[in-house]
N, C-alpha and C positions, 0 to 999 in steps of 0.2 A: 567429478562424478555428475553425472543427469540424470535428469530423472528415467525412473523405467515407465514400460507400459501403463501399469495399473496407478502407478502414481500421476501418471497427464491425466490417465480416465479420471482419477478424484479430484483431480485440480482442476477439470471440464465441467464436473458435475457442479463441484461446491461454484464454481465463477456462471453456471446456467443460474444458479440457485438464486446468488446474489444480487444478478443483473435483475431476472425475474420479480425478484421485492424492489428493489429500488424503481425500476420502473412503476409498478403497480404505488408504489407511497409517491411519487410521482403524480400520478392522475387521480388517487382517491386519497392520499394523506397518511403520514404513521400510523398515527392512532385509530383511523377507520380499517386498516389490514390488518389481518386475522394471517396466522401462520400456514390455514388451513389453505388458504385464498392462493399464499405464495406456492405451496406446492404443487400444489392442482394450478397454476399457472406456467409452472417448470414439470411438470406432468413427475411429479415423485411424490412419496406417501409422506407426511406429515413426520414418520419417524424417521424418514431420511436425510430430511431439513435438519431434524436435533442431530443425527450423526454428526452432521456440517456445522451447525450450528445450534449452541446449546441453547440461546434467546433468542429472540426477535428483534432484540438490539443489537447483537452481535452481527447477524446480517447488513446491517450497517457499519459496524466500526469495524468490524476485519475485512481488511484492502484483499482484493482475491487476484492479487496480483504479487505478493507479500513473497511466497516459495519459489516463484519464479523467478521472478529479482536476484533474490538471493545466488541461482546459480548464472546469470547472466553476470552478478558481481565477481563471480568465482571464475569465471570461464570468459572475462574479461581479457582482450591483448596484453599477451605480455608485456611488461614495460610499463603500464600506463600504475603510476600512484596510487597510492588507497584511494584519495579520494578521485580520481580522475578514473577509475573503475566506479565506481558510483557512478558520478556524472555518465558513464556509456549507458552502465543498464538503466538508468531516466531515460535516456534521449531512445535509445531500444526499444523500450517499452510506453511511453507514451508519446514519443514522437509514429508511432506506428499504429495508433488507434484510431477505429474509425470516429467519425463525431458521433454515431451512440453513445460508444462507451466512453469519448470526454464530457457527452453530455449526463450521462449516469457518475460519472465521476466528480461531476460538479454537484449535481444532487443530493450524492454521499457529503459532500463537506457543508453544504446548505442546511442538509436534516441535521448535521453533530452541530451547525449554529443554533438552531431553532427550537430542537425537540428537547425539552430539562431533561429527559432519563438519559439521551444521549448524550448530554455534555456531562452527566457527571462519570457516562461509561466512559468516555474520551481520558480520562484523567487516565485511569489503569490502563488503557490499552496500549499505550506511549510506550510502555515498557514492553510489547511485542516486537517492534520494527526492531528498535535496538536490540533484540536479543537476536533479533534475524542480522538483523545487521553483521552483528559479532561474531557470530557463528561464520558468514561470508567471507568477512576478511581472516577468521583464523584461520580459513581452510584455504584460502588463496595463498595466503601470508606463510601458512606452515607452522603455525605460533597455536598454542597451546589456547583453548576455549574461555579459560580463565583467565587469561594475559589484563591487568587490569587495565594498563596502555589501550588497550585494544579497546574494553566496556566502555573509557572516559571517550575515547575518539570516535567511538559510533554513536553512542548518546550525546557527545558536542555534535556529529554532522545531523543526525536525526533531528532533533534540538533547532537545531539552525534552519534546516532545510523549512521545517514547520511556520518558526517564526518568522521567513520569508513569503511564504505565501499570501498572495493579499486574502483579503476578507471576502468572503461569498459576495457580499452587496458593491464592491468595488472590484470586479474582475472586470477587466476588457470584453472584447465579442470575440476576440482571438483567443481562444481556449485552449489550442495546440499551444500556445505562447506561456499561457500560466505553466503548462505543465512541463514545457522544454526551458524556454527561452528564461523565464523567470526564475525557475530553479537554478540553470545554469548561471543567471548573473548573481544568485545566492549561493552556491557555490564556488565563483568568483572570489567573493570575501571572503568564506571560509579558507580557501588556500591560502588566503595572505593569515590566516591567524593559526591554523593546525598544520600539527608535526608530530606523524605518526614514529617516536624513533625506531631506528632500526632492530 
């Protein structure tokens, strides 16, 4: 299943939204942007923004790249492993971005370093990817939503994928690299230790 019309229109909108703030916290800082600032910078009314997002933090910790994902996991080559469908939709999707958006990407994970209100949102959001996650291979997989096999092997790769990532202050200048090359040699070891059974 893909998305329909109106579902890219929302998922255009909310990813104008998020770019538009991260950019602006970018050149004037979190805590000096106002929510007001970001709409009127993404030309939509302030209650549009809370449709997308219900904080101003959440603009930050929700990846607006998250639904997408998900069906490139789903609609992955036949054949290729649970986790070797992951690995496509990374390399899909951030191997195809321009340097804006790895540079706005690198910003997101710089602010969940730096800003306290966002590290302590970082904690709960963890459990969004995995549950996207889950939802992806059930429906590729054919396996029931609840499958527990399923929750443990998306939040082991989730999990892993995270604590592979270097640290914002120790990234290379090759940014494509963190977000392809790196993930992929982190998912490297994760192959040798996950087994999704059949």
């Amino acid at each position: 299943m893909t998305l329909g019309l109106r579902e890219r229109k929302k998922a255009r909108t909310r990813a104008a939204i998020q770019q538009h703030a991260l950019a602006l916290f970018r050149t004037q800082g979190y805590a000096q942007t106002s929510v007001e600032q970001i709409a009127a910078a993404a030309e939509v009314s302030p209650s549009t923004f809370f449709r997308y997002f219900p904080t101003k933090e959440d603009s930050v910790l929700t990846e607006f790249i998250d639904e997408q994902m998900v069906e490139v996991v789903v609609n992955a080559p036949a054949g290729l492993s649970p986790l070797d469908a992951v690995r496509f939709a990374v390399v899909e999707f951030y191997g195809t971005m321009n340097e804006e958006q790895l540079q706005l990407e690198l910003i997101r994970n710089q602010l969940i370093e730096s800003v306290p209100e966002l590290q302590r949102g970082a904690g709960a959001e963890i459990h969004r990817p995995m549950e996207l996650l889950t939802q992806a291979l059930a429906r590729r997989l054919h396996r029931p939503i609840d499958d527990p096999e399923l929750r443990v092997f998306a939040g082991a790769l989730v999990g892993g994928m995270l604590a592979g990532i270097p640290h914002p202050d120790e990234l290379p200048d090759d940014l494509r690299d963190v977000f392809t090359g790196q993930i992929n040699r982190v998912l490297d070891i994760l192959d040798t230790m996950l087994t999704l059974p059949s």
